[in-house]
C-alpha positions as CSV (number, residue, x, y, z in Angstrom):
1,X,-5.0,-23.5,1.1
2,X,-8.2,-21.2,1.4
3,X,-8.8,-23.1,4.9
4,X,-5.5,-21.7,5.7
5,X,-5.8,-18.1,4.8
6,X,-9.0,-18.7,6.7
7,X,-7.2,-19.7,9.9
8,X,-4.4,-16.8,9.4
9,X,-7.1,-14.4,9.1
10,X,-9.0,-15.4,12.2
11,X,-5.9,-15.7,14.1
12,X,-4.9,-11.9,13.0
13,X,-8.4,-10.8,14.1
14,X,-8.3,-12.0,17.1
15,X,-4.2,-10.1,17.8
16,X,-6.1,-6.9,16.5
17,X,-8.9,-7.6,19.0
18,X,-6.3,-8.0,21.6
19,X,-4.0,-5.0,20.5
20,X,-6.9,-2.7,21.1
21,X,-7.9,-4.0,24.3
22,X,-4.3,-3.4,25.6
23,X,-4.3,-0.2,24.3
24,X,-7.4,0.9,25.7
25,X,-5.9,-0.5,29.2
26,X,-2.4,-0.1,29.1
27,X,-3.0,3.9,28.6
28,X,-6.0,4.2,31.2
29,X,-3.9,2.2,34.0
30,X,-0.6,4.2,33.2
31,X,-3.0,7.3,33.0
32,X,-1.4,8.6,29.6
33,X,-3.9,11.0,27.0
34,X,-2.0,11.8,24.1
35,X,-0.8,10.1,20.7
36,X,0.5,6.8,20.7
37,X,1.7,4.2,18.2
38,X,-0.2,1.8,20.0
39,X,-3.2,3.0,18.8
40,X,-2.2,2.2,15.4
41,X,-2.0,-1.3,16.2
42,X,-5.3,-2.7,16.1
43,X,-5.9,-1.0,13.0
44,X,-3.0,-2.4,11.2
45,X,-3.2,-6.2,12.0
46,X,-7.0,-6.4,10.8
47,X,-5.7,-4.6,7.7
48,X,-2.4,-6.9,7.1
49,X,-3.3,-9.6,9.2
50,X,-6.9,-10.0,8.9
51,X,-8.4,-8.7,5.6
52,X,-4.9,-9.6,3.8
53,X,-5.7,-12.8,4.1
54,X,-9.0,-12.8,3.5
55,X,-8.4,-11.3,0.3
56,X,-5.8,-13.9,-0.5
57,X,-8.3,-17.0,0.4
58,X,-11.0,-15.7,-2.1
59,X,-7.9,-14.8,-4.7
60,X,-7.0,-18.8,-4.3
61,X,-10.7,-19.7,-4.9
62,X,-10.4,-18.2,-7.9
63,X,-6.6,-18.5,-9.4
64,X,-5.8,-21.2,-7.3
65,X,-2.0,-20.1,-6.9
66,X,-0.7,-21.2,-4.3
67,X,2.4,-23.8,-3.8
68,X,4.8,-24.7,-1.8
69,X,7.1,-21.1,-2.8
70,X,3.7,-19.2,-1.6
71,X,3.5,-21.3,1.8
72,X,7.4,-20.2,2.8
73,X,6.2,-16.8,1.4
74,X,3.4,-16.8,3.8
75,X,5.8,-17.5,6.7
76,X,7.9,-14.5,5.9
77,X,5.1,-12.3,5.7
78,X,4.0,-13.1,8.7
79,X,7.9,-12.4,9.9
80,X,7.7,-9.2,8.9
81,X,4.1,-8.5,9.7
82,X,5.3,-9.4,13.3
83,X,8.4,-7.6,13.3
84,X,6.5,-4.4,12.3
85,X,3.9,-5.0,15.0
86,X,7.0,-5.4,17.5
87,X,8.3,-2.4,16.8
88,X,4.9,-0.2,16.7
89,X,4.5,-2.0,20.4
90,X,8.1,-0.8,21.8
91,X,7.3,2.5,20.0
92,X,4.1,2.7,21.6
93,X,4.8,1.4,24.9
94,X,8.0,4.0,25.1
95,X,5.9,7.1,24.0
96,X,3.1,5.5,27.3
97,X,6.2,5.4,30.0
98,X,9.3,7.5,28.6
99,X,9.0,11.0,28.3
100,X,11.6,12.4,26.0
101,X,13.4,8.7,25.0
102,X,16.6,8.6,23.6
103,X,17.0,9.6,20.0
104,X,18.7,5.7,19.6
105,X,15.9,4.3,20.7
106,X,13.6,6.3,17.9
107,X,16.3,5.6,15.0
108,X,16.5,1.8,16.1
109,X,12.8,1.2,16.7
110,X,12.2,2.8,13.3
111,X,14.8,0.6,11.6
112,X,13.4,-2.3,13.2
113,X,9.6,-1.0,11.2
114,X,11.5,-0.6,8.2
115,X,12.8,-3.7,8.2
116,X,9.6,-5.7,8.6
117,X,8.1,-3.3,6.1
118,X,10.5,-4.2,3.7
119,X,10.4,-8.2,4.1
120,X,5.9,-7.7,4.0
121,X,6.7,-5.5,0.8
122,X,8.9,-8.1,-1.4
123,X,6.1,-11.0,0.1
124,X,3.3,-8.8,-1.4
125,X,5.4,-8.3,-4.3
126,X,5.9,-11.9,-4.4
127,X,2.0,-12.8,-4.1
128,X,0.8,-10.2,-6.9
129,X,3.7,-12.1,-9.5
130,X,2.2,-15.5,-8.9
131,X,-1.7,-14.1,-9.2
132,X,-1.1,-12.1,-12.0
133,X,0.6,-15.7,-13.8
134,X,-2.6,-17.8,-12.7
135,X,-5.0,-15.3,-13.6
136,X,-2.9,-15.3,-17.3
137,X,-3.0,-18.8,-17.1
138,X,-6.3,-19.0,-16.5
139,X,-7.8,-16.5,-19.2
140,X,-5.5,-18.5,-22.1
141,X,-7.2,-22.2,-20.9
């Protein structure tokens, strides 16, 4: 399982990588200087993507808790990693083009966030029950 977290976390690097890059481009070619969720981006897929699971492959090295419940868990983090990053790119790409968009837009783009916040919160939840049993585990052996 480390060589998996290992894997997710490259892969999550590389989308931060990316997400700054477009950022960086997207605002010089549409000519836009001011605040944008897209600059947010980068930031928050090395954080969740990239160190999360870094943390989680030396965690495993040393609990060893991972199953199978952890590898679905895994999926639907990365669901609502994804779904979050979705909506900071529609947020952030309507604050680049739109000037004043529709308060709809705002209240369904920030739903959207909530949502995937909520689904990474219950999987982080989820993670920190199972460590906290192997590291018990562990200390009674």
């Amino acid at each position: 399982m480390t060589k998996k977290y290992a894997n997710l976390a490259l892969i999550y690097a590389v989308a931060a990588m990316v997400f700054g890059v477009f950022y960086r481009e997207f605002t010089k070619f549409q000519g836009f200087e001011g605040e944008t969720n897209l600059s947010v981006m980068h930031t928050h897929y090395f954080m969740l993507g990239m160190f999360f699971f870094l943390i989680l492959m030396l965690i495993e090295r040393s609990f060893a808790f991972s199953d199978k419940r952890t590898a679905i868990t895994i999926i639907i983090y990365q669901v609502g990693l994804n779904i979050t990053g979705a909506a900071f790119l529609a947020r952030g790409i309507l604050q680049v083009t739109v000037q004043n968009p529709a308060r709809s837009y705002d209240a369904s783009i920030s739903g959207i966030a909530g949502i995937g916040h909520i689904i990474m919160g219950g999987c982080i939840i989820h993670f920190l029950i199972k460590i906290r049993k192997s590291a018990a585990a562990k200390v009674n052996q």
